[in-house]
C-alpha positions, 0 to 999 in steps of 0.5 A: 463183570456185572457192572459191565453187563448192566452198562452194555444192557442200558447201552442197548436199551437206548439204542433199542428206543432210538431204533424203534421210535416212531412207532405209531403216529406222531400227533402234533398237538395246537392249543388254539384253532386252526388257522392261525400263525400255530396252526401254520407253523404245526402244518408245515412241520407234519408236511415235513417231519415225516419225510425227514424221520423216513416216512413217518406218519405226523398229524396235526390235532387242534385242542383249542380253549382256555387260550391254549391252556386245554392243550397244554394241560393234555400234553402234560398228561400224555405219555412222554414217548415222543408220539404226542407233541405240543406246539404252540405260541407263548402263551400257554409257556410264559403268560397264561400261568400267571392269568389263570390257574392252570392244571400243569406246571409250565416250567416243570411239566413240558420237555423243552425242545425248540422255539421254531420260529419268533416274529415281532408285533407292529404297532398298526393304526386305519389308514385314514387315522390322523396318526402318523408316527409314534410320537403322535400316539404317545402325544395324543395319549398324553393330551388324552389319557385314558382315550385311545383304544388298542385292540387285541385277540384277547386278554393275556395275548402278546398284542394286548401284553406288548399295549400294556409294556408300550403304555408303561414305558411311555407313562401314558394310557389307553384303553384295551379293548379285547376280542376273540381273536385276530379276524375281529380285530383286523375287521374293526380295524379296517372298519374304524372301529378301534384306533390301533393294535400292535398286530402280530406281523403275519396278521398285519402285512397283507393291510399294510401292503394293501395300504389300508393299515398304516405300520407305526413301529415294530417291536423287535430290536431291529427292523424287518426286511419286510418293512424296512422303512418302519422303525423300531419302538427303540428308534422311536424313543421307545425304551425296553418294549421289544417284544417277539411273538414265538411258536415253539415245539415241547413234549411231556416231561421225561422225554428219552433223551435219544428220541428228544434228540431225534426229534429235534434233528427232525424239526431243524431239518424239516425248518431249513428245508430249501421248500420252507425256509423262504416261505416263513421269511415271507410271512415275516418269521425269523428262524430261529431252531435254538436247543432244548438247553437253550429254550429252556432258558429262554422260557425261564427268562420270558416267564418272569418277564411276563409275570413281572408286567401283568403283577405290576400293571395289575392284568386280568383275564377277564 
């Protein structure tokens, strides 16, 4: 009879949580300023997730600095009830732990719940630039080690990362050259200043429509709709160098199970809203919405990876 009373107890515990939850206004919480792919992806979700909850209140809240690490250490800190999530690129997830000792643990201290979305690098080069191909690059590399400049948002970002994996893969060398940011890097681009990037494709695509960049090769296994004449690294000859930029959604560890997945139900409904859905395809995202399980895996999976290239090509923060 006890035991039957306990059972019947939890029972109604969880579906009180379930009920209750939201209570108070859900805070999504970007590690980086706004403006950018993060930035986009955490306001799209707060126009929606509201609605889809039954009106709820759903604010976006930038804590940028330490290349997302300030957010990332806050939400690992914040109470795990579901009204603070964290949305955010790779890097805090699977890069930054490995560059910079940081206050959280990315693997035990963030409740996975999905990667929302995931778009490909482009290798870019000016307009005006002599090359043309990917072929030309790692030939102008050869006959010039050490010379070509590949500029980035910044030490440990995806574009600098996906420079190193290209130069490893090719046995060739180039020169980093790290900004704060993606506006510097498309400003000294277009200026001539740098002679490449592998730009994430969002920041990329207006210059390339516009033809004032020139698009070298993309880094996902196969190529986009938006740029279908571009070959992948791998068409090029360009082996194991695929590399997609992902923004996902996280929670403080310990999240309840049913408000997890209430959350989750929140976000895959408010994605594959027929208002939003083709919107990202135009920005150049592919959905992609997996589970907790699934991200979780995933994050383990792209953690080592990480960890494994900046050991190797000996990567630094500063």
């Amino acid at each position: 009879m006890k035991k039957s009373l306990i059972t019947l107890l939890v029972a109604a515990s969880t579906s009180l949580s379930a009920f209750a939850w939201p209570d108070k206004p859900i805070t999504l919480v970007v590690p980086f300023p706004p403006g950018g792919s993060t930035d986009l992806i955490a306001r799209t979700l707060s126009g929606k997730m509201g609605e889809k909850l039954g009106g709820a209140t759903v604010v976006v809240e930038n804590k940028a600095g330490a290349t997302g690490t300030i957010g990332a250490t806050y939400i690992a800190r914040a109470p795990a009830d579901g009204h603070t999530l964290f949305v955010s690129s790779l890097g805090p997830f699977v890069i930054a732990p490995h560059l910079f000792k940081v206050q959280y643990d990315a693997l035990k201290d963030l409740e996975p719940i999905t990667v929302v979305v995931q778009a490909p690098n482009v290798l870019v080069v000016p307009a005006a630039s002599e090359r043309k191909s990917v072929a030309e690059v790692i030939a102008h590399q050869k006959a010039n080690p050490g010379k070509m400049s590949f500029a980035s948002s910044g030490n440990g970002s995806s574009d600098h990362l996906t420079a190193e994996l290209f130069w490893q893969q090719t046995g060739t060398s180039g020169v980093h050259v790290p900004y704060k940011g993606g506006g510097p890097v498309m400003s000294d681009l277009l200026g001539n200043q740098v002679e490449s990037s592998f730009m994430n494709i969002n920041t990329a695509m207006p210059q390339i429509k516009a033809g004032k960049l020139r698009a070298l090769a993309i880094t996902s296994a196969k190529r986009s709709p938006l740029l279908p004449d571009v070959p992948t690294l791998e068409e090029s000859g360009v082996k194991d160098a695929n590399v997609q930029s992902w923004q996902a959604v996280a929670a403080p560890k310990g999240l309840p199970v049913d408000v997890k997945k209430r959350i989750h139900d929140a976000i895959v409904a408010s994605i594959n809203d027929p208002a939003v859905t083709p919107k990202l395809l135009e920005l150049g995202f592919e959905v992609v919405l997996n589970t907790p399980e699934q991200f979780a895996a995933f994050q383990a999976s792209e953690y080592a990876r990480w960890q494994k290239l900046i050991t190797s090509r000996n990567i630094k923060a500063d």
